[in-house]
C-alpha positions in Angstrom: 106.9 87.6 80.4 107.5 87.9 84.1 106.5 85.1 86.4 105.2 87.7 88.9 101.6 90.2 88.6 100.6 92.9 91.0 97.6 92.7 93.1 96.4 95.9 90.6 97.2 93.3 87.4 95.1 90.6 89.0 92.5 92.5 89.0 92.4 94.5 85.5 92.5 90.7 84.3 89.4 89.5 86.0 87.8 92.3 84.7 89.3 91.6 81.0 87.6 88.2 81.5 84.7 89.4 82.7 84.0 91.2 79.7 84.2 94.8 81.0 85.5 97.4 78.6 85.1 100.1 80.3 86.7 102.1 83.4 84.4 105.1 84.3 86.8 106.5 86.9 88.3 109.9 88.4 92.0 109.0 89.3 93.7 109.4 92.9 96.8 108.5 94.4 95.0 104.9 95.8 94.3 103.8 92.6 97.6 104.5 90.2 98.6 100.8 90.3 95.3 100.0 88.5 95.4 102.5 86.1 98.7 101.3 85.1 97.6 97.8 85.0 94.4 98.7 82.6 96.8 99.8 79.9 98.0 95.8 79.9 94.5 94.4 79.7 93.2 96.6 77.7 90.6 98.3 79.9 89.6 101.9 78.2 89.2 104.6 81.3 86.7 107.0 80.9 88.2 109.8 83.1 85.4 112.2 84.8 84.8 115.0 86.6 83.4 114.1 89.7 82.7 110.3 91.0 79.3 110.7 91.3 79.7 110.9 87.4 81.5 107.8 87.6 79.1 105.7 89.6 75.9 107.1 87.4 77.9 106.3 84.1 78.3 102.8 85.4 74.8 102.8 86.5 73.7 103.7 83.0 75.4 100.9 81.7 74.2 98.7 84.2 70.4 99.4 83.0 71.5 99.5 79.2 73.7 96.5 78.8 72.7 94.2 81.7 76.4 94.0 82.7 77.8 95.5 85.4 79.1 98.9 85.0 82.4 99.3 86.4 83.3 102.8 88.6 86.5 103.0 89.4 87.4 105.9 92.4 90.2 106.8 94.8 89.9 106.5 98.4 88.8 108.9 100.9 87.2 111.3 100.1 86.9 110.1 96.7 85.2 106.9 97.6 82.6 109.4 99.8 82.2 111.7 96.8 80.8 108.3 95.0 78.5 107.2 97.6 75.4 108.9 97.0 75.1 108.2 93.2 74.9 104.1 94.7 71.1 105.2 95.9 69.8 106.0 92.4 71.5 102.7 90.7 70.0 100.7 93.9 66.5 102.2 93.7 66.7 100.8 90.1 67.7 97.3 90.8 70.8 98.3 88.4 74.0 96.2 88.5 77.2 97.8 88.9 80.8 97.7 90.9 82.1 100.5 92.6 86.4 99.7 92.7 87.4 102.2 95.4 91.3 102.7 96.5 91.9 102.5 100.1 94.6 103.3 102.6 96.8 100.4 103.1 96.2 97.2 105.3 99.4 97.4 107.0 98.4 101.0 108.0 94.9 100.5 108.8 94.2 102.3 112.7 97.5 104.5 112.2 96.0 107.4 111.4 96.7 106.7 107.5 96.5 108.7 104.8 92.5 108.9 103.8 91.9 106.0 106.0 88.0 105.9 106.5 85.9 102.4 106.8 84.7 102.6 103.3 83.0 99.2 103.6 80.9 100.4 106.3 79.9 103.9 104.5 78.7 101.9 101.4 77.2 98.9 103.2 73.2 100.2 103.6 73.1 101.0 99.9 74.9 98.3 97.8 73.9 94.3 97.9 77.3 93.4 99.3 80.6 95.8 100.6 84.0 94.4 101.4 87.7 95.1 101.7 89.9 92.8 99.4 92.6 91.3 101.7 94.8 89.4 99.5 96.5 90.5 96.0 96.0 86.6 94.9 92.6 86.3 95.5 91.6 90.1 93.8 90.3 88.1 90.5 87.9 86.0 92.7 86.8 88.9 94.2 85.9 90.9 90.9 84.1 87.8 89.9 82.5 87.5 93.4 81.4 91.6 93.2 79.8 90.8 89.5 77.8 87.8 90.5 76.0 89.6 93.2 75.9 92.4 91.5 73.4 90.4 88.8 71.6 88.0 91.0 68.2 88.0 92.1 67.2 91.8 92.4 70.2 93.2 90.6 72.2 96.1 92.5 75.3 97.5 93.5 78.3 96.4 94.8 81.5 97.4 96.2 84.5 96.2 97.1 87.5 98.6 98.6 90.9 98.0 97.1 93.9 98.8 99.7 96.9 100.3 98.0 99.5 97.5 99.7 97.5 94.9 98.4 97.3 96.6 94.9 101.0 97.1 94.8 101.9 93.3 96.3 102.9 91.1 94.3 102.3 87.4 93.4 103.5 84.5 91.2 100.4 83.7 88.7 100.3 79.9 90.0 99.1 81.9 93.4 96.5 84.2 91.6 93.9 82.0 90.0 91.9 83.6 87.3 88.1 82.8 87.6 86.5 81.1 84.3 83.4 82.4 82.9 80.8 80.6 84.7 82.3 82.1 88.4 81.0 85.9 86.5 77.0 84.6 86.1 74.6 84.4 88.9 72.2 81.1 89.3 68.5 82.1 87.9 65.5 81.8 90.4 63.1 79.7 88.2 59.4 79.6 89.0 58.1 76.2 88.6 55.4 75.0 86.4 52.3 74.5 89.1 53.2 77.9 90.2 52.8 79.0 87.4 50.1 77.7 86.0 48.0 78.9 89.2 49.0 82.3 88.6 48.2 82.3 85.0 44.6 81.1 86.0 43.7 83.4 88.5 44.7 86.1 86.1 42.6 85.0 83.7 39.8 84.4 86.6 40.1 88.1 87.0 37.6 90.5 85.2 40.2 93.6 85.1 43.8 92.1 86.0 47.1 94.2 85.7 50.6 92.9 85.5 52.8 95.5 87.1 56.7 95.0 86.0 59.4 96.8 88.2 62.7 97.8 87.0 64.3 94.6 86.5 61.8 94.4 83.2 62.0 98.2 82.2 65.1 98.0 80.5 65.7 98.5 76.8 66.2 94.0 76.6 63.3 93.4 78.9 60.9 95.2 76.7 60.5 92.1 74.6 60.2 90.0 77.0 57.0 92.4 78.3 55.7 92.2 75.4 55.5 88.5 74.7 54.0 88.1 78.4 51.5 90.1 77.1 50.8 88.5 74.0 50.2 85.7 75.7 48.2 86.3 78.5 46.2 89.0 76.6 46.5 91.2 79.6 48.1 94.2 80.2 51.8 94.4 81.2 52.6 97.8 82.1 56.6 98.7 83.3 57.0 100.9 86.1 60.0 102.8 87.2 58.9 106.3 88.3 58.9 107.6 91.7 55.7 109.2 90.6 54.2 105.5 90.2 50.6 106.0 90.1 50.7 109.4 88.7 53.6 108.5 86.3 53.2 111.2 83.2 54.7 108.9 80.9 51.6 106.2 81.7 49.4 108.7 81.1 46.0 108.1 82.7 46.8 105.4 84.4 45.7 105.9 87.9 42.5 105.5 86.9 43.1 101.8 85.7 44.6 101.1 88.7 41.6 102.1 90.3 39.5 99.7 88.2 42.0 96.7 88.9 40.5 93.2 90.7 44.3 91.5 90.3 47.5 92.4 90.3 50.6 91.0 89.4 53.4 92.3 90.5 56.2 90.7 88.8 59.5 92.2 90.1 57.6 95.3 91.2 58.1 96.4 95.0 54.6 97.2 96.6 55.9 100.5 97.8 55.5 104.3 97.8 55.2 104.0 93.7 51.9 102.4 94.4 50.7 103.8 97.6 51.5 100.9 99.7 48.8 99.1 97.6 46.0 100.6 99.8 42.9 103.0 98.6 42.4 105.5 96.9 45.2 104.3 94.7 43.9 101.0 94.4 39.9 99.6 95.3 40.0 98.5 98.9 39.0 94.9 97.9 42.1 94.4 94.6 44.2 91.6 94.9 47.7 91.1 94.6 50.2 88.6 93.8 53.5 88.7 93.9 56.9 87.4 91.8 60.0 89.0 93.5 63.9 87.2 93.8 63.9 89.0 97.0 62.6 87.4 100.3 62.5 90.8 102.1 60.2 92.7 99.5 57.7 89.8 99.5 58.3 90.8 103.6 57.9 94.1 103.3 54.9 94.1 101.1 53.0 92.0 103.9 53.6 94.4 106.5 52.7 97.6 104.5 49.6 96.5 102.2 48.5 95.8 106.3 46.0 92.9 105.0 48.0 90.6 104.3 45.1 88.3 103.2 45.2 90.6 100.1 48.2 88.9 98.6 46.6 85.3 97.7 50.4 84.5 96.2 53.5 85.0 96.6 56.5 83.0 94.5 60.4 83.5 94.7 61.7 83.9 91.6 63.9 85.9 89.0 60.7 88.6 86.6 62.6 87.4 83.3 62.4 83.7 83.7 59.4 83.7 85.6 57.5 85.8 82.5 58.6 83.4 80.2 57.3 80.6 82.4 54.2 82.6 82.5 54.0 83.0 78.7 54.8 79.4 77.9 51.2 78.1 80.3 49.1 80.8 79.5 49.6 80.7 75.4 45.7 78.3 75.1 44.1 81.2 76.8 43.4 84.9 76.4 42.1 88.0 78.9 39.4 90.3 77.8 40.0 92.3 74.5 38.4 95.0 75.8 40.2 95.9 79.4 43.5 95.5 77.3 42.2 97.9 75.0 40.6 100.3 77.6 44.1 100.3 79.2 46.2 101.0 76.2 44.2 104.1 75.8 44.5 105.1 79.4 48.3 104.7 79.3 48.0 106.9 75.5 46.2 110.1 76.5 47.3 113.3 77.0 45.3 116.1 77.8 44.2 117.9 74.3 45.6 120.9 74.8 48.9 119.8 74.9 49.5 119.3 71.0 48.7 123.3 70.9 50.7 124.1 74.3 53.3 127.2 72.4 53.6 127.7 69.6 54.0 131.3 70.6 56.6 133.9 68.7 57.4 135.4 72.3 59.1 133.2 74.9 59.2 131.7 77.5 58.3 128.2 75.9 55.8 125.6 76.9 57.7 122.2 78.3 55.0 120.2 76.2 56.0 122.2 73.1 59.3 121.1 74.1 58.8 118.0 73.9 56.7 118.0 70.9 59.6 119.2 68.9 62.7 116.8 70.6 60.1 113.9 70.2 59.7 114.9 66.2 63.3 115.4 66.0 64.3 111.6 67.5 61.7 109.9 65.3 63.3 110.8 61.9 66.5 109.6 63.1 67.3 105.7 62.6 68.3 105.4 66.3 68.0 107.0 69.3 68.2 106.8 73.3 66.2 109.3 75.1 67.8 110.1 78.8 65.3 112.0 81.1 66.5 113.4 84.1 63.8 114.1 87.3 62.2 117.3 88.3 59.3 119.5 86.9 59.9 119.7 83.4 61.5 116.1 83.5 58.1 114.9 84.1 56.7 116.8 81.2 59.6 115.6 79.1 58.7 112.1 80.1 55.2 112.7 79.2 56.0 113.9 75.3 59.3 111.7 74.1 58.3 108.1 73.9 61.5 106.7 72.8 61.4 102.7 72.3 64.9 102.6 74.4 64.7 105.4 77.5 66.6 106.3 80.5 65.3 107.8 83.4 66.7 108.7 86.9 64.3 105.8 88.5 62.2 105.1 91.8 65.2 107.2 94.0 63.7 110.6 92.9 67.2 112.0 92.8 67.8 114.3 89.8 71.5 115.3 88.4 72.3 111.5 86.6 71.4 112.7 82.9 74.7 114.0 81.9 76.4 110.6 83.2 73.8 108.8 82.0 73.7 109.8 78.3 77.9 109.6 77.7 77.3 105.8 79.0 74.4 105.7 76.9 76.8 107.0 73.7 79.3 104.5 74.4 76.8 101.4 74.4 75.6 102.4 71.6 78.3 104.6 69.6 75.4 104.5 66.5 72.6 105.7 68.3 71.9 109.3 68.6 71.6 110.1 72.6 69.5 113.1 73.6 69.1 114.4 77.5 66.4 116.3 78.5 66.8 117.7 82.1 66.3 121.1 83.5 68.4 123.7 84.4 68.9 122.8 88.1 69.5 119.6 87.2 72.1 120.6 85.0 74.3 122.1 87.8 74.9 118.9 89.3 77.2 117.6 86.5 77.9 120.3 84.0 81.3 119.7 84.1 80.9 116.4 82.3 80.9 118.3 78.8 84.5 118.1 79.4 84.6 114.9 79.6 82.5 114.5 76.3 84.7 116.6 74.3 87.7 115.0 75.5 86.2 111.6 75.0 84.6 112.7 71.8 81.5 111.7 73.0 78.3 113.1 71.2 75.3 113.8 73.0 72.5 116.3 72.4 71.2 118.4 76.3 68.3 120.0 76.0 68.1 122.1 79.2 64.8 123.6 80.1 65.6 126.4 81.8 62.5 128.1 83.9 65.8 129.7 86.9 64.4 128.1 89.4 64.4 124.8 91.3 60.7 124.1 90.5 59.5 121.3 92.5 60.8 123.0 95.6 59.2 126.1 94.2 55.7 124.1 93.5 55.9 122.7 96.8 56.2 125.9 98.8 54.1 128.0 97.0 51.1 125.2 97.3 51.9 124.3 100.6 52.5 128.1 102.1 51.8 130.5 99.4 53.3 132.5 97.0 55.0 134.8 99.3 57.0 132.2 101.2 58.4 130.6 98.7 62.2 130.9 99.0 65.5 129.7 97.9 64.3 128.1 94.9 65.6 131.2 92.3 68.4 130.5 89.6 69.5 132.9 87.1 68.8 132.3 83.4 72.3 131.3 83.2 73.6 131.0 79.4 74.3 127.2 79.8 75.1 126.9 76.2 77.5 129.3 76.3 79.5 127.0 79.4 78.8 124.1 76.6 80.8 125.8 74.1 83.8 127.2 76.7 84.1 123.9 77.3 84.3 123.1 73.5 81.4 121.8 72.8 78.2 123.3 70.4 75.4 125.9 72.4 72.3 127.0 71.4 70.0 129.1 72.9 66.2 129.3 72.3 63.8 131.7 73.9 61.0 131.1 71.0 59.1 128.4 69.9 60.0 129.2 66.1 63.4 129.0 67.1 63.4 125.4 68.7 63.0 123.3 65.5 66.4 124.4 63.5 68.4 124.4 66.8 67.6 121.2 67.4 68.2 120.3 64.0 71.9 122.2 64.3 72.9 120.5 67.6 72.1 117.2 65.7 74.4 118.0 63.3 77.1 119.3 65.1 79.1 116.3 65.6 79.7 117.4 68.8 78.6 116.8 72.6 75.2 119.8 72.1 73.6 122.1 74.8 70.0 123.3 73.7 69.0 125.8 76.3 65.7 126.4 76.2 64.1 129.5 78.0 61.3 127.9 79.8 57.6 128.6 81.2 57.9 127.8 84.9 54.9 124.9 85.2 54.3 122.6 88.3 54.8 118.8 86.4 51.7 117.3 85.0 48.8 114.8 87.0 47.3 113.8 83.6 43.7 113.0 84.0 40.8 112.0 81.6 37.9 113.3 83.6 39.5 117.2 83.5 42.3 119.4 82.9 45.5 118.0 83.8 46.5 119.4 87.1 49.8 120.3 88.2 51.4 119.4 91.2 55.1 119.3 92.6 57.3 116.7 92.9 60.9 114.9 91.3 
């Protein structure tokens, strides 16, 4: 065994020792030395398509496995190709790395090849962004990258790897390993008076809500909601939607929010999501407290509820810990029964109509009967993962498929993740059967990624609804300027099955609602990554109401 490693192998070992099994990467010239190295420590790459893909996969396993994804690009234009996929893992407080290559040190204001401050382009949307300097201190930087990337309000980082200091090499007494503990971040504990006087004035309350953000959304952190409210006796509801108060997969819930004389928002930003806190979205006299690891949201929450004398507490701490603090004080007393109850049922409904929405032996299909028929499908299986992308029939998709572990493109509104998202999804959980609903614009972004399936032998199920158009945009104009000047929204009712099984994967394509059942049922089956595209009614997304027909309005 040589005495000597490259910059590239001190690396691939920090990230052996971190745990990480997983390279989701698209390769480049800037990046060859790790690549090479990754066969050593036994790092799998999963080789993309484009490095957006990349950075959503990561993502996706960010939010799944509480671990930081790892996304692996070259530099340049590579690195810049990854940089917008960062928002949507940010927006969702999920933890990842983004490893890009980078022209060399020695080179750097030469005019190099693909030079470009790569630091500075993904500094206002990651927690930290550096450039490594030194090939012996690479492992302390992957631990470094990892333990921000976890702390406090978890988010992405990224650290830009220049190919001289990749290729340099050093003798392993000069390139200290970081032990286990340098990986974990340091828990923000809320203490015991704290939270004790929270626990009281949320019992105090006649109809208080705890509001969870993103950091307690996750498949793991659903336990933990649910034992806070067990405890309390007061509803804990999790919200990661950009639609916030008009969520469709909380059903009704605007109303309770409404009703509300407390809230708790426990890791939840008081942002768009919730209107900035202020009426109609909330009565002008509700309350507010807040739990956050993040100085500047507490901040930021001051300045745009804009009566500040309307947050009576505010505590800086990590949502898990601090929940379970909660839980442990609260367990000798109990809310009111009946608001819990009233908002269970709030958060349940769905208009009527919807369970007879299709049904219809001509097409186009209904999005609810849609997801009437995926949502049957995933409940006789043992396991499942539902991934649901944004846009119109995203919405109604997240309305129908309750799936006890879910994936959703989060608070950033962006559509275009699903693909990603579900091949991450599939490797976390190789048992679980993943299925992506996301519609046919949507689709576009990362089709090419069904290569990367088959050659990964990576099953998933898509189940496209396909309306040709880019509907929100389409809902938008037409509402906003009528009918006749809505433009530049128009697909074509592309055979996106058929592009599924080019690529060698399974298609099916389903323009009845008779027809839906056994395709579904046949892309299950198939063994292989599935495309279920399904000819759809084009419907503005659903505001789901008690007092009236739901009413549709636009919007990711």
């Amino acid at each position: 065994m040589s005495d000597s490693l490259r910059g590239a192998d001190v690396l691939t070992a920090g990230l052996a020792g971190a745990g990480a099994r997983y390279l989701f990467s698209l390769s480049g010239n800037q990046i060859m030395p790790v690549y090479d190295a990754a066969l050593d420590a036994r790092l799998e790459i999963i080789h993309v398509r484009h490095e957006g893909a990349a950075v959503h996969m990561a993502d996706a396993w960010g939010r799944l496995t509480e671990a930081p994804g790892i996304a692996l690009v070259t530099g340049g234009p590579g690195h810049a190709n990854a940089i917008g996929a960062l928002y949507t893992a940010a927006a969702a407080d999920s933890p990842l790395v983004l490893l890009s290559g980078h022209a060399p040190l020695a080179q750097l204001g030469k005019d190099a090849f693909q030079e470009m401050r790569q630091a500075d382009l993904a500094a206002p949307l990651v927690k930290a962004s550096w450039t490594a300097q030194s090939a012996a201190t690479l492992g302390l930087d992957v631990a470094r990258a990892m333990r921000i990337a976890c702390s406090g309000r978890p988010g992405p980082v990224h650290v830009s790897l220049p190919f001289d200091v990749l290729e340099a090499k050093v003798s392993r007494g000069e390139a200290p390993l970081p032990n286990a503990d340098a990986f974990l971040d340091a828990p923000q504990a809320l203490d015991v008076a704290t939270a004790r006087d929270i626990a009281a004035q949320l019992l105090r309350a006649r109809r208080p809500l705890i509001l969870a953000g993103p950091m307690l959304t996750g498949m793991r952190a659903r336990a933990v909601r649910e034992a806070l409210a067990r405890a309390v006796g007061i509803p804990v509801l999790g919200m990661e939607s950009p639609r916030g108060v008009n969520d469709p997969a909380l059903g009704a819930v605007a109303e309770i929010l409404q009703q509300a004389d407390l809230v708790l928002l426990l890791g939840k930003k008081l942002d768009f999501t919730l209107r900035f806190g202020r009426a109609p979205a909330f009565a002008p006299d509700c309350r507010f407290i807040q739990i956050d690891p993040d100085e500047t949201a507490l901040a930021r929450a001051r300045h745009a509820l804009g009566d500040p004398e309307r947050i009576v507490l505010s505590a800086r701490a990590d949502p898990r810990p601090a929940a379970d603090r909660l839980a442990s004080v609260a367990l000798a007393a109990h809310g009111d029964a009946g608001w819990a109850t009233e908002v269970q049922a709030a958060v349940a409904f769905r208009p009527p109509a919807w369970a007879s929405a299709g049904n219809l032996a001509h097409g186009p299909l209904h999005p609810a009967e849609v997801g009437r028929a995926v949502a049957a499908a995933l409940a006789r299986l043992p396991s499942h993962i539902a991934v649901i992308d944004g846009g119109e029939f995203g919405q109604w998709a997240q309305a129908c498929v309750d799936a006890p572990r879910r994936l959703i493109n989060g608070p950033a509104g962006s559509i275009g993740c699903a693909l990603p998202f579900a091949l991450a999804a599939k490797l976390a959980d190789p048992q679980a059967t993943v299925a992506a609903l996301l519609g046919d614009g949507t689709f576009g972004f990362h089709m090419a990624e069904f290569d990367t399936a088959v050659r990964h032998k990576i099953a998933l199920v898509a189940i496209v609804g396909n309306d040709a158009c880019w509907n929100a945009e389409y809902q938008i104009q037409r509402n906003t300027y009528g009918a006749a000047r809505a433009f530049g929204c128009e697909l074509l009712p592309s055979r996106y099955d058929d592009v599924a099984a080019a690529l060698g994967g399974h298609g099916e394509l389903v323009r009845t609602g008779p027809e839906l059942a056994a395709a579904l049922t046949r892309a299950l089956a198939s063994g292989k990554p599935a495309c279920v595209n399904v000819m759809l009614e084009r419907l503005a997304a659903p505001n789901i109401s008690r007092h009236g027909s739901d009413t549709p309005s636009p919007g990711h």
